[in-house]
C-alpha positions as CSV (number, residue, x, y, z in Angstrom):
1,X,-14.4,-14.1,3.7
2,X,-18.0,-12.9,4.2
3,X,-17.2,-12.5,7.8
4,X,-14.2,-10.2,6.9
5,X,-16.2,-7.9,4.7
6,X,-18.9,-7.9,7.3
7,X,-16.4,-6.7,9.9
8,X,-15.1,-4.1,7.4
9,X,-17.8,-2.4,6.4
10,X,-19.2,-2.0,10.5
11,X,-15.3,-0.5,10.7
12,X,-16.1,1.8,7.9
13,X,-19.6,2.7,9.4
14,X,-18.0,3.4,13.0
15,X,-15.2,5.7,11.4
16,X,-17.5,7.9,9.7
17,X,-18.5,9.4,12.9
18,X,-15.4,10.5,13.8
19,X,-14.5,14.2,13.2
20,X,-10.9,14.0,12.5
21,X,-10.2,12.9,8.5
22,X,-6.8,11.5,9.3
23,X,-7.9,9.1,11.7
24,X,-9.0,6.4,9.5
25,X,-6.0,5.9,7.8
26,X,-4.8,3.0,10.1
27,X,-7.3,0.7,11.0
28,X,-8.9,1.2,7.2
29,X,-5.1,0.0,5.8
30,X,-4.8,-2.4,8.5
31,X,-8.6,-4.1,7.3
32,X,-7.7,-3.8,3.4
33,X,-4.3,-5.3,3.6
34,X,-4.9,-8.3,6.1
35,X,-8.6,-9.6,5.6
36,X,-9.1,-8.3,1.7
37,X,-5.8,-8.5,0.0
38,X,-5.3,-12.4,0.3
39,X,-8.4,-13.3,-2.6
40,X,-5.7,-12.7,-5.7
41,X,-2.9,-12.8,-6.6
42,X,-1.1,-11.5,-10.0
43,X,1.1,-14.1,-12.1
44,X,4.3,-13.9,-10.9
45,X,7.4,-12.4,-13.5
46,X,10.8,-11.9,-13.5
47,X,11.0,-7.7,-13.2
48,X,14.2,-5.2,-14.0
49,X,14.8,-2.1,-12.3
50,X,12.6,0.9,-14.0
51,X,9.6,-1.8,-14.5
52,X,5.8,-0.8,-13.8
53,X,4.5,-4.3,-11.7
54,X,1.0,-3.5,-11.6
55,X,-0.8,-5.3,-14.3
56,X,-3.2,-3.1,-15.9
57,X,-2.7,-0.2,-14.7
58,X,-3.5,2.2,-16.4
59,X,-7.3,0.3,-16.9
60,X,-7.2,0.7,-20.6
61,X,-7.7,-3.5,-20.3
62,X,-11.0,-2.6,-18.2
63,X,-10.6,-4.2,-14.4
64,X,-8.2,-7.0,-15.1
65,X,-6.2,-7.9,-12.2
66,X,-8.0,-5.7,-9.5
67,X,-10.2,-6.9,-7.1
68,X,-13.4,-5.1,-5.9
69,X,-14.2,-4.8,-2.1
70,X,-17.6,-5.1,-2.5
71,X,-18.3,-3.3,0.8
72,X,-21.8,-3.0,0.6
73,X,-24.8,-2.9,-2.2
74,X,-24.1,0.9,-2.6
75,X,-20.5,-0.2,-3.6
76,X,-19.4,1.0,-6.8
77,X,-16.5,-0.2,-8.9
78,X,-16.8,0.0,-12.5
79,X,-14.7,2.2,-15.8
80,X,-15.2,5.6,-16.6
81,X,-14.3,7.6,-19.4
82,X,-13.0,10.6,-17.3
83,X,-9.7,9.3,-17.6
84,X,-7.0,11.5,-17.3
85,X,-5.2,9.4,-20.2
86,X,-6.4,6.8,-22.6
87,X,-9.7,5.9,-22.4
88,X,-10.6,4.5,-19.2
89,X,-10.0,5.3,-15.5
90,X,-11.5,3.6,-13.0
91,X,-14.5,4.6,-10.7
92,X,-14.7,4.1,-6.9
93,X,-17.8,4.5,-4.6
94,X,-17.4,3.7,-0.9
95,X,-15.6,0.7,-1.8
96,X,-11.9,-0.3,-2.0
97,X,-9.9,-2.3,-4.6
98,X,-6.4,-3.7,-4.5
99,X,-3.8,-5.8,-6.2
100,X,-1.3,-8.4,-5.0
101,X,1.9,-8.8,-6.4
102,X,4.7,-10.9,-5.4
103,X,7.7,-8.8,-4.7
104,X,11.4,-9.9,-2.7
105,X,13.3,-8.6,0.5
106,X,15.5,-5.6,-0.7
107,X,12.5,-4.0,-3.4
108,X,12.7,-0.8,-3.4
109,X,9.1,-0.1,-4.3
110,X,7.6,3.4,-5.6
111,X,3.8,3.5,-5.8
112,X,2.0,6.4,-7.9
113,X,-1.5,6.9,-9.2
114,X,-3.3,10.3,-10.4
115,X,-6.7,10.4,-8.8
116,X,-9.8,12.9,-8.0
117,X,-12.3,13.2,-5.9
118,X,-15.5,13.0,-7.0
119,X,-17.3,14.5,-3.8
120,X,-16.4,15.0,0.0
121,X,-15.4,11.6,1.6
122,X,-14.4,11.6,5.6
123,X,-10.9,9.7,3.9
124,X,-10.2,8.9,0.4
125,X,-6.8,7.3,0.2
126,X,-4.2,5.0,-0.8
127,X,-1.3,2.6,0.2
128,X,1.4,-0.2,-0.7
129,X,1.9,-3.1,2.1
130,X,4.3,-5.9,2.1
131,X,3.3,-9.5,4.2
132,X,5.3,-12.7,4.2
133,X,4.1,-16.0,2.2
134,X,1.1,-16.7,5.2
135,X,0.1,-13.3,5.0
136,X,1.8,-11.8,7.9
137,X,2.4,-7.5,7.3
138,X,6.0,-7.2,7.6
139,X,5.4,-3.1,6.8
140,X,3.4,-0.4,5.3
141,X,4.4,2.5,3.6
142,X,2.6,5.9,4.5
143,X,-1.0,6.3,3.5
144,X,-1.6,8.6,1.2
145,X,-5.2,11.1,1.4
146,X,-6.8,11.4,-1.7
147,X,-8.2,15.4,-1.2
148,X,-8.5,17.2,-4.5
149,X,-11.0,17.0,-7.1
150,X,-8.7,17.7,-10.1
151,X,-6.4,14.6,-11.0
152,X,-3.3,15.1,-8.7
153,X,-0.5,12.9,-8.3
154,X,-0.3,10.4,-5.1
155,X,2.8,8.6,-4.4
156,X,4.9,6.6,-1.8
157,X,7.2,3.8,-1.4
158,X,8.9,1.2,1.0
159,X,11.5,-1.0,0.5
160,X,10.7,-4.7,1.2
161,X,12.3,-6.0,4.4
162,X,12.9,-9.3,5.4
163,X,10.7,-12.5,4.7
164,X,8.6,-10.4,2.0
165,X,6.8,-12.3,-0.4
166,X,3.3,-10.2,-1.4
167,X,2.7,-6.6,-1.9
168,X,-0.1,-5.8,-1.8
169,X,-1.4,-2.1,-3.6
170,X,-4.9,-0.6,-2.2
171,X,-7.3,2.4,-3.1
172,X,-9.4,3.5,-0.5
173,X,-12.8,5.9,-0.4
174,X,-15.9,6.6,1.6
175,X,-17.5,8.5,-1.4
176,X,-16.1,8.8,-4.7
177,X,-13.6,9.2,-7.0
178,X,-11.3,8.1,-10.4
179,X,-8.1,6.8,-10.5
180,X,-5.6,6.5,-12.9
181,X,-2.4,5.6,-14.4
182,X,-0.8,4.2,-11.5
183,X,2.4,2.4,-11.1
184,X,4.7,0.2,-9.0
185,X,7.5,1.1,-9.9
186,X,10.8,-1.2,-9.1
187,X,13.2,1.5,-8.1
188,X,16.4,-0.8,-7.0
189,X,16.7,-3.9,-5.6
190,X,18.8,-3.4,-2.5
191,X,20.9,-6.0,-0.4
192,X,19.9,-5.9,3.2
193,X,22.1,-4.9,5.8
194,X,24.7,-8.1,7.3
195,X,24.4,-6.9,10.9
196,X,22.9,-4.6,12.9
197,X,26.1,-2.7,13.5
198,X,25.8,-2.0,10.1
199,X,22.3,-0.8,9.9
200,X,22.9,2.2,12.7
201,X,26.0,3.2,11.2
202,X,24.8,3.8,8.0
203,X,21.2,5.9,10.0
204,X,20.0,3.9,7.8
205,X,17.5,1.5,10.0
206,X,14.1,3.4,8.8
207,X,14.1,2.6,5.7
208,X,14.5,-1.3,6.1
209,X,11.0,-1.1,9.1
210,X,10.8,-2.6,11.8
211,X,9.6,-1.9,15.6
212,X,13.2,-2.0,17.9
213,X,15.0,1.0,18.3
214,X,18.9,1.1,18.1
215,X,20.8,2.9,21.5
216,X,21.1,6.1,20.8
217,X,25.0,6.3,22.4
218,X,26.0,3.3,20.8
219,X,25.0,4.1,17.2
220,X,26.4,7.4,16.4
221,X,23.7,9.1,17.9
222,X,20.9,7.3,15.6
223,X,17.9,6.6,17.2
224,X,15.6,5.5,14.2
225,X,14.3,2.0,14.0
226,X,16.0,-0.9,13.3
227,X,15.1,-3.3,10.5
228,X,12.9,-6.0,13.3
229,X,13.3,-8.9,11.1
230,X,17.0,-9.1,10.7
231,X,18.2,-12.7,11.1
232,X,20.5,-13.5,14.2
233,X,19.7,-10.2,15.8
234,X,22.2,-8.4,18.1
235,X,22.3,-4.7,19.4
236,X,24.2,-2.4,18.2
């Protein structure tokens, strides 16, 4: 795990030389999801549609259930009392945090936190993956760049394709900021597609992920990506 860190914080170093602030957004994710985001893991429940699955979210129970980066000694992740309701928000200084959950294939997942910036970062943001029981990323939804210094609302969403187990929720910054009240909200719980047929016919093959792409002649013209991790795969 020391090894991981150690690698992620000589990532974070090399991207702060680049000039272009969207740039990060990958290989940061792609760090905090697969070598940070397998430490915890929140208690597993039984969840309705309309339910908030982050535990402590809005940080009013201090830092319960989040997990510091601790990417270096200037790290900071504590509470504040700049909240933008209740009595706490949380505090970020060129560090990440995250929460694992453990979620099923068909979640429609919305993610949403209010956050400020605190002062100029080269990328400030946030993001919701979902990886299979060893950890393997099945999908991420868009990363979302934390950029103003008034609470704002950030939010995005996925819905869990095949062989999900964990999602895992991340906050992002190279220089500071508060977050709070967020939520993972369970939207619907959708039943994936029978056959790939069905997935192109209904243009509907983005939102399950994925990496193949369905003929554009044989699928009514759809040329969106099909859902990779359909069992007993066939073309369209």
């Amino acid at each position: 795990m020391k090894v991981h860190l150690y690698l992620l914080l000589l990532l974070v170093i090399g991207l702060s030389a680049c000039q272009q602030s969207k740039s990060p957004q990958a290989p940061l994710a792609e760090q905090v999801q697969t070598e940070i985001a397998r430490e915890q893991i929140a208690p597993s429940r039984e969840a309705s549609i309309g339910d908030n699955l982050l535990i402590n979210s809005d940080f009013e129970a201090g830092l319960e259930a989040w997990t510091s980066c601790n990417l270096s000694e200037m790290s900071d992740f504590s509470l504040s009392g700049e909240a933008r309701a209740g009595q706490n928000a949380l505090h970020l200084g060129k560090n990440c945090f995250y929460q694992n959950l453990i979620v099923k294939t068909g979640d429609s997942l919305k993610l949403s936190c209010y956050a400020k910036l605190e002062q100029d970062s080269l990328w400030s943001g946030l993001g919701l993956s979902i990886s299979s029981a060893k950890w393997r990323r099945l999908f991420n939804a868009p990363s979302m760049t934390i950029s103003n210094q008034d609470y704002q609302l950030y939010e995005t969403g996925l819905v869990a394709p095949a062989n999900s187990y964990y999602a895992s929720v991340w906050v992002y910054t190279d220089g500071s900021l508060l977050v709070d009240s967020c939520e993972l909200k369970l939207e619907n719980i959708l039943e994936p597609p029978s056959s790939a047929q069905q997935i192109c016919d209904a243009n509907d093959n983005r939102r399950w992920g994925g990496v193949f792409t369905c003929p554009a002649i044989a699928c009514k013209g759809s040329n969106q990506t099909m859902w990779s991790m359909l069992k007993d795969f066939t073309w369209c």
